[in-house]
C-alpha positions as CSV (number, residue, x, y, z in Angstrom):
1,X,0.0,0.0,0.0
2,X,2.4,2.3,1.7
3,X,6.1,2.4,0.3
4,X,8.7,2.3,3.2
5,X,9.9,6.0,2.6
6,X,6.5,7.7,2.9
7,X,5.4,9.0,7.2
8,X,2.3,7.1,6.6
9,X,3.5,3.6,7.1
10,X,5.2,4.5,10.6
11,X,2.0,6.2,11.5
12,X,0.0,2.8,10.6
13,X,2.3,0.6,12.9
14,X,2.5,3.3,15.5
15,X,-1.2,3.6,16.0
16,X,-1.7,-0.7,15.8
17,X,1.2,-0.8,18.5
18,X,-0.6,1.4,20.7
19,X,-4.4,-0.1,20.3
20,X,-2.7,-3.7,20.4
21,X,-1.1,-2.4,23.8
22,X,-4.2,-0.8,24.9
23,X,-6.1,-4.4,24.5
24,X,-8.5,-2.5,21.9
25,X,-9.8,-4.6,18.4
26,X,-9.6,-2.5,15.5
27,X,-13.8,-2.9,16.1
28,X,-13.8,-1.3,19.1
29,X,-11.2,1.2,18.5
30,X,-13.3,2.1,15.3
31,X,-16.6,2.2,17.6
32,X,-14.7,4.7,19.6
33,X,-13.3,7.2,17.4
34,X,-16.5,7.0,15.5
35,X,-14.8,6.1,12.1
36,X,-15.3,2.7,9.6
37,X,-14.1,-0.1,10.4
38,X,-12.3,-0.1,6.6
39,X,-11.0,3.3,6.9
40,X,-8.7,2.1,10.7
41,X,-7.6,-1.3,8.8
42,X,-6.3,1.2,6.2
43,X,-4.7,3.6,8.1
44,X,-2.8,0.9,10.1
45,X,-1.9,-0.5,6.8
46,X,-0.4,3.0,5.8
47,X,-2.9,3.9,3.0
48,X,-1.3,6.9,1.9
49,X,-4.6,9.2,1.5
50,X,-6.9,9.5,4.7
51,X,-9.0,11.8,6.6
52,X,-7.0,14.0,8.7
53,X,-10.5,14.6,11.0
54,X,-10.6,10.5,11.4
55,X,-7.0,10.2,12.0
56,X,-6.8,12.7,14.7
57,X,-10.0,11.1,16.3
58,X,-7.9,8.0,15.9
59,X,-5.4,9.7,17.8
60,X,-7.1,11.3,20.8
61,X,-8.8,7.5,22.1
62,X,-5.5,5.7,22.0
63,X,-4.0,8.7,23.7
64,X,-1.4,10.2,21.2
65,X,-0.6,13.9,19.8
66,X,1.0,14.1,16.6
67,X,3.8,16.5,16.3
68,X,4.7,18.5,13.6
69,X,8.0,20.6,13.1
70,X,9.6,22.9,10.2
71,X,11.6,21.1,7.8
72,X,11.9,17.4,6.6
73,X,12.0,15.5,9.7
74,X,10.8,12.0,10.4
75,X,7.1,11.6,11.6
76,X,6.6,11.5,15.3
77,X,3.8,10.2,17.3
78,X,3.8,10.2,20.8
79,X,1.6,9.2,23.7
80,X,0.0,11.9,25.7
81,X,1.3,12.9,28.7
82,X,-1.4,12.5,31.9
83,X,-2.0,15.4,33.7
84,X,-0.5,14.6,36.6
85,X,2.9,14.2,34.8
86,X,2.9,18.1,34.2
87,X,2.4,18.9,38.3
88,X,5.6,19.4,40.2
């Protein structure tokens, strides 16, 4: 689907490894972020065209952000910190 040099492929195992660690099925995690069932076996797949609004709904119930920065750098997801890990 993906080739190995596009961000979408890391974003597709990144956001499997995540609902696999959570204990989620792609079902439920579909049921949650209120997308298809076809369109999350796609994205973890690394379809290279998705919705940006189901992606970050995606995002948000496994708990990650998605970060952006200037220039050409690798793709980064990361998990959410809790609020308690910003209190002194």
């Amino acid at each position: 689907m993906a080739s190995a040099t596009t961000p979408v492929l890391p974003l597709g195992r990144a956001i499997r490894a995540r609902r696999k660690a959570l204990g989620l099925t792609q079902a439920a995690l579909a049921r949650y972020a209120g997308c298809g069932l076809a369109f999350l076996y796609e994205l973890e797949a690394g379809k290279p065209t998705v919705r940006l609004d189901k992606v970050l709904a995606v995002l948000e119930v496994l708990g990650l952000t998605l970060k952006l920065e200037p220039g050409r750098v690798p793709l980064t997801v990361s998990a959410t910190a809790s609020p308690d890990a910003e209190k002194p």
